[in-house]
KEKE-3310 file (N, C-alpha, C; in steps of 0.2 Angstrom, whole numbers, plus 5000, padded with zeros to 4 digits):
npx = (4067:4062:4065:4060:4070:4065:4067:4058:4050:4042:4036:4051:4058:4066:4062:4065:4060:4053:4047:4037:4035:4028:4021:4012:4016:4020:4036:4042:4055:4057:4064:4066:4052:4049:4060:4052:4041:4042:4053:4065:4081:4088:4081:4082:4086:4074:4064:4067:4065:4050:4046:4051:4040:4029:4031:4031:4016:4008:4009:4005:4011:4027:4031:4028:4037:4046:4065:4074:4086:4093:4097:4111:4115:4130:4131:4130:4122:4113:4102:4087:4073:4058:4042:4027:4012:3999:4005:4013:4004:3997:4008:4012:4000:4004:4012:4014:4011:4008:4010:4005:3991:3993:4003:3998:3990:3997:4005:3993:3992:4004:4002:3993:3997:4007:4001:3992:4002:4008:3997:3996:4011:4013:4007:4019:4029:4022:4020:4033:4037:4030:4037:4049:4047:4040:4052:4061:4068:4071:4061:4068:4078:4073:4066:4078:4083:4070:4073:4083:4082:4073:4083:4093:4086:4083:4096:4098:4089:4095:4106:4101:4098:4109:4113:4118:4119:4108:4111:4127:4135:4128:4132:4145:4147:4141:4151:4161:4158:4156:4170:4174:4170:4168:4181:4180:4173:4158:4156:4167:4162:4152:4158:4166:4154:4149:4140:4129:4119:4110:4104:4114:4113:4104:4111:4117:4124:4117:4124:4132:4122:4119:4129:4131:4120:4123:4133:4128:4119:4127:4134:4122:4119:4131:4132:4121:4124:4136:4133:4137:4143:4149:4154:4166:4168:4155:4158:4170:4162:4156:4165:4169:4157:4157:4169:4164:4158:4166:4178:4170:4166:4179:4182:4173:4179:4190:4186:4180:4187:4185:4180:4171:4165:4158:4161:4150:4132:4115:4110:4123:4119:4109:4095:4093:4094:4106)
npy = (5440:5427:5407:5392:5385:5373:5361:5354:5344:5345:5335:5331:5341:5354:5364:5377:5382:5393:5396:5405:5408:5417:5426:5413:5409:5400:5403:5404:5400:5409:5408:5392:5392:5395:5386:5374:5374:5380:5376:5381:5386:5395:5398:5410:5423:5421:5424:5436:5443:5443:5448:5460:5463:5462:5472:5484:5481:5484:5476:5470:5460:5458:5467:5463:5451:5446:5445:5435:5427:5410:5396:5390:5378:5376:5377:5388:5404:5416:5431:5428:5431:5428:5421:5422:5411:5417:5428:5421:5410:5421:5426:5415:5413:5421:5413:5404:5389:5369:5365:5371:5370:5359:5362:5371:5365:5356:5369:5373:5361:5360:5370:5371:5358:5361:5369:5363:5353:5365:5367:5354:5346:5332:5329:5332:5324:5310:5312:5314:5300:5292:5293:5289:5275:5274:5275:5263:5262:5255:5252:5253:5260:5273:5277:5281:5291:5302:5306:5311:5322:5330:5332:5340:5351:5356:5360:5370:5379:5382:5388:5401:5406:5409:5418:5415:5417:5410:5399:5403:5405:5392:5383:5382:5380:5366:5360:5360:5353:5341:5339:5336:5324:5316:5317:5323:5338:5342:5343:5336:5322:5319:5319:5306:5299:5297:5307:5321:5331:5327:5326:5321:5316:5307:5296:5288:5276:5266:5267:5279:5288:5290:5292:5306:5311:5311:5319:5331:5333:5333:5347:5353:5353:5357:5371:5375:5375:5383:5396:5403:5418:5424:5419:5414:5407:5399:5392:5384:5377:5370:5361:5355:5348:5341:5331:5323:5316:5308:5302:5292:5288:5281:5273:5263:5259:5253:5244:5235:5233:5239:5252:5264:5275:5277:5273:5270:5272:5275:5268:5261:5253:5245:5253:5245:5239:5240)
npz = (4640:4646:4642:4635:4623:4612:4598:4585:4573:4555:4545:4542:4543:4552:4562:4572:4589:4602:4618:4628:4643:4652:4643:4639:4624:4608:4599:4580:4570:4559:4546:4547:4545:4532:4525:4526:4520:4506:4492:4490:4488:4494:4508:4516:4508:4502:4510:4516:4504:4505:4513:4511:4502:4509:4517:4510:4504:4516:4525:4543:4547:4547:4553:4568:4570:4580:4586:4593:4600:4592:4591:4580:4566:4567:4581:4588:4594:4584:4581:4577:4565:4571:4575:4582:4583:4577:4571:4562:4556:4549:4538:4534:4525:4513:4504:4493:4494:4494:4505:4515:4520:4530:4537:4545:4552:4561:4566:4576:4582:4589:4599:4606:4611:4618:4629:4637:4642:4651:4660:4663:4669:4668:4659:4646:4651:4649:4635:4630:4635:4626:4616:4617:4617:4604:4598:4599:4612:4627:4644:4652:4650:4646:4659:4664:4657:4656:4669:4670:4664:4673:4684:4676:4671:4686:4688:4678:4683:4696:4690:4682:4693:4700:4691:4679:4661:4651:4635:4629:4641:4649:4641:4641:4655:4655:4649:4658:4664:4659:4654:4668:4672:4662:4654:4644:4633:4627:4612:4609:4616:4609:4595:4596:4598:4587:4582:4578:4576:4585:4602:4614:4628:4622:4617:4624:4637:4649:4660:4658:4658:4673:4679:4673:4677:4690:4689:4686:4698:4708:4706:4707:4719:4726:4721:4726:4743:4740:4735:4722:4715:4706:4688:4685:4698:4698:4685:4692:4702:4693:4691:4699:4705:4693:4694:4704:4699:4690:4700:4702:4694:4688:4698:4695:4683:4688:4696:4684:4673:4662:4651:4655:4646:4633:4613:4608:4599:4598:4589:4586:4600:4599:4605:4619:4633:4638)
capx = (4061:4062:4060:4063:4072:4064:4066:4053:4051:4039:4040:4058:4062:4071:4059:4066:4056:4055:4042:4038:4031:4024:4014:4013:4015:4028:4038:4043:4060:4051:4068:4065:4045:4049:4062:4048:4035:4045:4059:4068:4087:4089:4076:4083:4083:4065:4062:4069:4059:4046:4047:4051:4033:4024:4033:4026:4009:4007:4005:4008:4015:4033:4034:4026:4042:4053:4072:4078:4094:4092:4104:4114:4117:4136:4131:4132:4116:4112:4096:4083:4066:4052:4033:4022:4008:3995:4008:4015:4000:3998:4015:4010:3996:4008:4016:4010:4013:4003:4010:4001:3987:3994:4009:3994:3988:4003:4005:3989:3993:4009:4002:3989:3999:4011:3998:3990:4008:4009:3991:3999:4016:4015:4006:4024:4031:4019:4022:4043:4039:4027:4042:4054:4044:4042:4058:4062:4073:4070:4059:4072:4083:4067:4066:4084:4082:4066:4073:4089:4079:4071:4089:4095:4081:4084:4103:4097:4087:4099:4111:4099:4096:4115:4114:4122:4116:4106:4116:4136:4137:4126:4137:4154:4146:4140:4157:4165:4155:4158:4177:4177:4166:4172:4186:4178:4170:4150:4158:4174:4161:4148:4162:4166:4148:4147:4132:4132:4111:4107:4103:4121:4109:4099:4116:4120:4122:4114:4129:4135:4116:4117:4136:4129:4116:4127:4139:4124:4114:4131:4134:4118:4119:4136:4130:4115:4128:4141:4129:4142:4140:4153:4154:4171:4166:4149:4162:4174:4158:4152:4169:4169:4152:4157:4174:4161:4157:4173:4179:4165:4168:4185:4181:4169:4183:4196:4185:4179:4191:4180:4177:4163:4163:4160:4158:4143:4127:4108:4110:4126:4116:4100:4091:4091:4095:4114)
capy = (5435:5419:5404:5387:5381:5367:5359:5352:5343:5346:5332:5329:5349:5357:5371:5380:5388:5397:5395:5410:5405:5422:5426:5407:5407:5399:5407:5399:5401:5412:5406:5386:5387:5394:5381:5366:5374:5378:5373:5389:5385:5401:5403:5418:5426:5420:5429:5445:5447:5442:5451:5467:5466:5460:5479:5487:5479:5487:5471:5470:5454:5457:5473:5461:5449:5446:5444:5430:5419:5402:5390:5388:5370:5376:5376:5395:5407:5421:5432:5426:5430:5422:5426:5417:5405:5420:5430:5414:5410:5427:5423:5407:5416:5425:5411:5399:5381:5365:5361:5376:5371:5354:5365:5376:5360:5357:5375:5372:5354:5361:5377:5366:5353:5364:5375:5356:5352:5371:5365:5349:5344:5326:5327:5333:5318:5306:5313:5310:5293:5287:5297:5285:5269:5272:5275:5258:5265:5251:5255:5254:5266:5280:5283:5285:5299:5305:5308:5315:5328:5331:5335:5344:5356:5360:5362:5376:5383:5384:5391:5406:5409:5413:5423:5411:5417:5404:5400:5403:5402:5386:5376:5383:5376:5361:5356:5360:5344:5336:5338:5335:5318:5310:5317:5326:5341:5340:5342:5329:5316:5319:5316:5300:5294:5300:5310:5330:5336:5324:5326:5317:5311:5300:5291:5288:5271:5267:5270:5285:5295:5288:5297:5311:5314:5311:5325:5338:5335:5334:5352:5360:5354:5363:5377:5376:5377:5387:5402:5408:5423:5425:5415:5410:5405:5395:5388:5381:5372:5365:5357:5351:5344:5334:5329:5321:5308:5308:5298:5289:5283:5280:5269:5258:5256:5249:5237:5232:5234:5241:5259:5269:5280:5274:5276:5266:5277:5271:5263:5253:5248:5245:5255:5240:5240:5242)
capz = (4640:4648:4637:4632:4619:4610:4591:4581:4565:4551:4537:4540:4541:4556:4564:4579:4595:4608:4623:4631:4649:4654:4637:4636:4615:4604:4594:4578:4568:4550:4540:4547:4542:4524:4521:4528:4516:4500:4488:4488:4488:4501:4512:4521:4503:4500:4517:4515:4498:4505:4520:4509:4499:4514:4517:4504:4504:4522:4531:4549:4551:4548:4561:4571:4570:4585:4584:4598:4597:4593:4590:4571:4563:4569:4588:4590:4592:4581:4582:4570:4564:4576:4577:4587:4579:4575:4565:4557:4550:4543:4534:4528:4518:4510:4504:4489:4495:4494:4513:4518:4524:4534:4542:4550:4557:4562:4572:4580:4588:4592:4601:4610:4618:4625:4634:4640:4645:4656:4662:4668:4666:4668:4650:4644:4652:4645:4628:4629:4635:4620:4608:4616:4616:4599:4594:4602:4619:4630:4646:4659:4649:4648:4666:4668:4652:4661:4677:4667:4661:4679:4687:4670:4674:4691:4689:4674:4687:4698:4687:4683:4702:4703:4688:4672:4656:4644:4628:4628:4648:4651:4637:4646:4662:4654:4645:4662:4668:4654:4656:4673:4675:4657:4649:4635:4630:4624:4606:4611:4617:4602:4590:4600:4597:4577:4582:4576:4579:4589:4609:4617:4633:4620:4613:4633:4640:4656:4666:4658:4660:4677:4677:4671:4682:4697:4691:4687:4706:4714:4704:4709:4727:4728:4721:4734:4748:4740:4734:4718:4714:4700:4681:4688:4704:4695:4682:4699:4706:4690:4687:4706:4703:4689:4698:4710:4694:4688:4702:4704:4684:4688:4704:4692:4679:4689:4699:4681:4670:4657:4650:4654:4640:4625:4608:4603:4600:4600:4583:4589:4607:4597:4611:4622:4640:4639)
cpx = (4064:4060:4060:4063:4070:4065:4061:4052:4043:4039:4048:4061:4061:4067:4062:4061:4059:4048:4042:4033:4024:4019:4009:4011:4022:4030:4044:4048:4057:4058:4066:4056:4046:4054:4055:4043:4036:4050:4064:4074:4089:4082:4076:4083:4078:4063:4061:4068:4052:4043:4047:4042:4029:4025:4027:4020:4005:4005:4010:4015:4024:4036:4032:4030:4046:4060:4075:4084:4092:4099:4105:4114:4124:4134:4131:4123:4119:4105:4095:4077:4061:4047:4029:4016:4003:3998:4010:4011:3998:4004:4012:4005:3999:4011:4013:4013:4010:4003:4007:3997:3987:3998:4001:3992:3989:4004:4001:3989:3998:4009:3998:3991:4004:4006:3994:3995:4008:4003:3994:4004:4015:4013:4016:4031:4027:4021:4027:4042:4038:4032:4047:4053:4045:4047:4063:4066:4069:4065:4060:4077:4077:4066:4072:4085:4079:4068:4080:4086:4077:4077:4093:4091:4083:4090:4101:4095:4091:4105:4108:4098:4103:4116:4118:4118:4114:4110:4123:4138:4137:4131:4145:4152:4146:4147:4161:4163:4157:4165:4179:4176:4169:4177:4185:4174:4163:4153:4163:4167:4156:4153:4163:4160:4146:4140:4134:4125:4110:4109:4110:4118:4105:4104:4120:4118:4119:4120:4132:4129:4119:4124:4136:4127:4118:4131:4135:4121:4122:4132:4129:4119:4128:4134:4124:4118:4131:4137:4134:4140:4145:4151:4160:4168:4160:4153:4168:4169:4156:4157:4169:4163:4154:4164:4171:4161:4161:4178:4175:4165:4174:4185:4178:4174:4188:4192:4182:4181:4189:4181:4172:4161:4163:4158:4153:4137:4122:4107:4114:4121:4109:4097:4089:4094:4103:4117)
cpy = (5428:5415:5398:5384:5374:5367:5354:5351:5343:5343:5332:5337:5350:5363:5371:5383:5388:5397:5401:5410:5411:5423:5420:5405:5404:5404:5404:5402:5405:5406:5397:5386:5387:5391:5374:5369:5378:5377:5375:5385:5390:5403:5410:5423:5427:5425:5437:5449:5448:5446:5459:5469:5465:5470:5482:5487:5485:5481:5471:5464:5453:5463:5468:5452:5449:5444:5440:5428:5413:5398:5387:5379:5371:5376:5383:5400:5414:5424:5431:5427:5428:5426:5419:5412:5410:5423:5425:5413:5414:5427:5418:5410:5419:5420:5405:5392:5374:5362:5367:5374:5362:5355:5370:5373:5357:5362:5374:5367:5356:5365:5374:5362:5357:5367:5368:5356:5359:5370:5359:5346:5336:5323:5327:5323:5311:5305:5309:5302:5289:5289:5290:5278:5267:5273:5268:5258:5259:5255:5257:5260:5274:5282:5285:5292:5302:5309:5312:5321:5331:5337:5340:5350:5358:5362:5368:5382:5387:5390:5400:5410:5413:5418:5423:5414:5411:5404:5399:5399:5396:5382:5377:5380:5366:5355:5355:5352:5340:5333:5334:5327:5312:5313:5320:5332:5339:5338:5335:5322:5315:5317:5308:5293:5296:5301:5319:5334:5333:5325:5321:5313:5304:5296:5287:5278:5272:5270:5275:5291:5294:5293:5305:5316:5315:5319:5332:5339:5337:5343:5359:5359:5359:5369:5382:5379:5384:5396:5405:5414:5429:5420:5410:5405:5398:5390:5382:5376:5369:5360:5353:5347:5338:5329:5323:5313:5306:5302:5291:5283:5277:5272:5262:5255:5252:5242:5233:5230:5235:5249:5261:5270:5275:5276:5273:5273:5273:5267:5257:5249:5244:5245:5249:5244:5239:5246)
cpz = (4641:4644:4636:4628:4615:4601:4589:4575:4562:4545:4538:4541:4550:4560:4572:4584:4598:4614:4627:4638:4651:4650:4636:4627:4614:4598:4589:4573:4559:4546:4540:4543:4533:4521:4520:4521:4506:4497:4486:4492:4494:4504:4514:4514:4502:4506:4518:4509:4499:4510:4518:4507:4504:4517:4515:4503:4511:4526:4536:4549:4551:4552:4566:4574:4575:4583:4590:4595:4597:4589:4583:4572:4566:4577:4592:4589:4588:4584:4574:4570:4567:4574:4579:4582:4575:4569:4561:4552:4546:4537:4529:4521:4512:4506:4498:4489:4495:4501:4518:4525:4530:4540:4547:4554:4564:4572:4577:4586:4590:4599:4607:4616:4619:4631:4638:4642:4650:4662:4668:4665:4667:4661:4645:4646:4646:4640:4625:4630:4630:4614:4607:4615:4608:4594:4598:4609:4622:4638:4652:4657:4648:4655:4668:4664:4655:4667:4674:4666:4668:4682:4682:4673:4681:4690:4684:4678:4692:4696:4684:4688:4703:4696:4681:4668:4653:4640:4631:4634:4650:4647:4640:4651:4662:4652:4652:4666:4666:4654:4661:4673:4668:4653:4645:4637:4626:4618:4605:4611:4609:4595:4592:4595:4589:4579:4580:4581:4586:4599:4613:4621:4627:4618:4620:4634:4647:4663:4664:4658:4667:4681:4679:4675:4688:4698:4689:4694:4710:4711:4708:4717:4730:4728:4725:4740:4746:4739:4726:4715:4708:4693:4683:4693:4703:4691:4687:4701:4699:4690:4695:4707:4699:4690:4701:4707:4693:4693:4704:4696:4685:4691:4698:4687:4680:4692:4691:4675:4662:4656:4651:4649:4635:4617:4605:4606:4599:4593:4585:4595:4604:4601:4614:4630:4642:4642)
residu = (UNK:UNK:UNK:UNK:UNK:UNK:UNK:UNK:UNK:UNK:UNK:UNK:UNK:UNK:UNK:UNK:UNK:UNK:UNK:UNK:UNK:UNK:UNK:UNK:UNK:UNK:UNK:UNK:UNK:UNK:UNK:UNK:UNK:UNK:UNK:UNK:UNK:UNK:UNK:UNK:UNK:UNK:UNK:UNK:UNK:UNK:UNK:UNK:UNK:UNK:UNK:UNK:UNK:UNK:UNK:UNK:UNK:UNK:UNK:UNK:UNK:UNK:UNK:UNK:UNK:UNK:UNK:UNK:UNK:UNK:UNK:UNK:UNK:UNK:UNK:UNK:UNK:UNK:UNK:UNK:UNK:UNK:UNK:UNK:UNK:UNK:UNK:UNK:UNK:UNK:UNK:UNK:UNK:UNK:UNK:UNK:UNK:UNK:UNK:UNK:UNK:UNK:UNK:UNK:UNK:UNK:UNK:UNK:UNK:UNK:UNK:UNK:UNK:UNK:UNK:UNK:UNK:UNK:UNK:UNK:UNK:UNK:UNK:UNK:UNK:UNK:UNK:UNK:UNK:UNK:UNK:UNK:UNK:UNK:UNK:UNK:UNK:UNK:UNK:UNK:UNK:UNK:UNK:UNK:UNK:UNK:UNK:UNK:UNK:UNK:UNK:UNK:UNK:UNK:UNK:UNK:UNK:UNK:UNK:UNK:UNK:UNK:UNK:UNK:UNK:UNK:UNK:UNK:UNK:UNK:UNK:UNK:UNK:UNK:UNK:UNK:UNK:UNK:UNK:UNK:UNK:UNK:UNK:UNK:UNK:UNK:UNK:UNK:UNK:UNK:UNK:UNK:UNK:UNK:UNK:UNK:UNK:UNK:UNK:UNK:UNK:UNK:UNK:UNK:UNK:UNK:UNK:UNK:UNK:UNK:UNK:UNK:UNK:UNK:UNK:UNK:UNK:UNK:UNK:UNK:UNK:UNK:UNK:UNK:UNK:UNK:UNK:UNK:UNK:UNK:UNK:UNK:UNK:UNK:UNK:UNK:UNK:UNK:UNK:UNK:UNK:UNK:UNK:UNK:UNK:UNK:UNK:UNK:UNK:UNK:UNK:UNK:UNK:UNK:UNK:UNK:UNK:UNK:UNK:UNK:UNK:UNK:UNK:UNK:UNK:UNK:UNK:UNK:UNK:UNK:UNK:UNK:UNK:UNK)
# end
C-alpha cells in the first residue's frame, strides 16, 4: 500500500499517519492517539489491555486494525497499530477521557482537509504557507521551502519508478546526498543544527535549501537519463547527484570565503531572510 507519511500534533502530543491514496483514508498511530487522550504512563500497555477486552467484548474494531511501519522517536520504523478515522473513533469510545470528544473534532478536520487537498492540491500548498507565515519564516524563505518540497517529491517519485523502497532505502539515498553535497549525513547535519524531531529543510538557510534542491533535481535528472536498475547503481547516481552541489558549494565558499553549512537553526536565524 502506497502511502504518505505525514505527522500531526494534537495538544502538543505526537500522532503518526499514514495516507493511503487509493482507499483515500488516513491511518492513525492507536498507541500515539491513546497517549494524546490519556495519562497512562505506557500507552502501548494501556493498549494491549484494552485491545484484549475490546477482545473479549466481541468488538470488531481491534480485528479491524492495520499493522504499517511508521517511524520511532529513534528514526527507525517498526509496524504499529493504525486504523483509519472510522475504527479510531470506535476506539475512542472505548476509552474514558475528557479529550474525547475535541480529538474526534479533531479526526474529522483532519480527514476532511486531506480529501480537499486530493480534490486540489494547491489547497495543501496554501495550508504549508499559512503554517509557515505563522510560525514567522519569512516569505522569500517559504517559496524556496515550497518548491523544496515540489523537487523532494519528484526525486521520491523517481526513486520508486526505479524500484527504491520507502523508509531504510530512501534515507540511505538521501544521506548519500547529504554526504556528497555537504559533508554530512542527515543525522551529522541535524546534530550540527541541535535539532533531533524537527524537519532539517525547515532549519535551512536560504543557500543551503537552494544547495539542496540543486543536489536532489541534479539526482533525479541522472536517474532520468541513467535508468538504474540496481540499489547500488541508484545509491552511485544519488551520490553523483549531490556531488553536482557539492562542488557548486564548494565554488561559493572560496569566492566568499564563508561556510555554507552552518549551524545556526530557525531559532538562531529568527526565521528572517538569511
Amino acid at each position: 500500500m502506497r502511502s504518505a507519511s505525514k505527522i500531526a500534533m494534537f495538544e502538543g502530543k505526537r500522532i503518526r499517519r499514514h495516507w493511503d491514496p487509493d482507499q483515500e483514508k488516513w491511518y492513525f498511530s492507536v498507541i500515539d492517539v491513546v497517549a494524546a487522550l490519556t495519562i497512562s504512563a505506557n500507552p502501548r500497555k494501556y493498549w494491549n489491555k484494552l485491545a484484549e477486552r475490546l477482545r473479549n467484548e466481541g468488538n470488531e474494531s481491534v480485528t479491524n486494525c492495520h499493522q504499517l511501519k511508521m517511524q520511532s522517536t529513534d528514526g527507525k520504523y517498526y509496524l504499529t497499530d493504525t486504523a483509519d478515522t472510522e475504527v479510531m473513533l470506535r476506539i475512542i469510545q472505548s476509552i474514558p477521557s475528557p479529550k474525547a470528544e475535541p480529538f474526534k473534532l479533531w479526526l474529522a478536520r483532519v480527514g476532511y482537509e486531506r480529501l480537499e487537498e486530493t480534490a486540489d492540491p494547491e489547497l495543501a500548498i496554501t495550508r504549508a504557507l499559512k503554517t509557515y507565515l505563522q510560525k514567522g519564516y519569512s516569505r522569500n524563505w517559504i517559496n524556496q521551502r515550497l518548491k523544496s518540497i515540489e523537487i523532494r517529491k519528484t526525486l521520491t517519485d523517481e526513486w520508486e519508478n526505479r524500484g527504491v523502497k520507502e523508509g531504510v532505502e530512501f534515507a540511505i539515498l538521501t544521506d548519500e546526498i547529504s554526504q556528497a553535497w555537504a559533508g554530512l549525513t542527515t543525522k551529522q547535519y541535524k546534530q550540527l543544527k541541535d535539532i533531533k524531531k524537527e524537519n532539517l529543510r525547515d532549519h535551512m538557510t536560504n543557500l543551503e535549501l537552494v544547495l539542496n534542491m540543486l543536489a536532489e533535481t541534479a539526482t533525479t535528472e541522472i536517474s532520468q537519463t541513467r535508468k538504474p536498475k540496481t540499489f547500488p547503481e541508484n545509491k552511485k547516481v544519488a551520490h553523483e547527484g549531490g556531488a553536482v552541489a557539492g562542488h557548486a558549494r564548494k565554488e561559493i565558499e572560496s569566492k566568499t570565503g564563508k561556510k555554507v553549512i552552518t549551524g545556526k537553526n530557525a531559532r538562531d536565524l529568527k526565521l528572517t531572510d538569511n
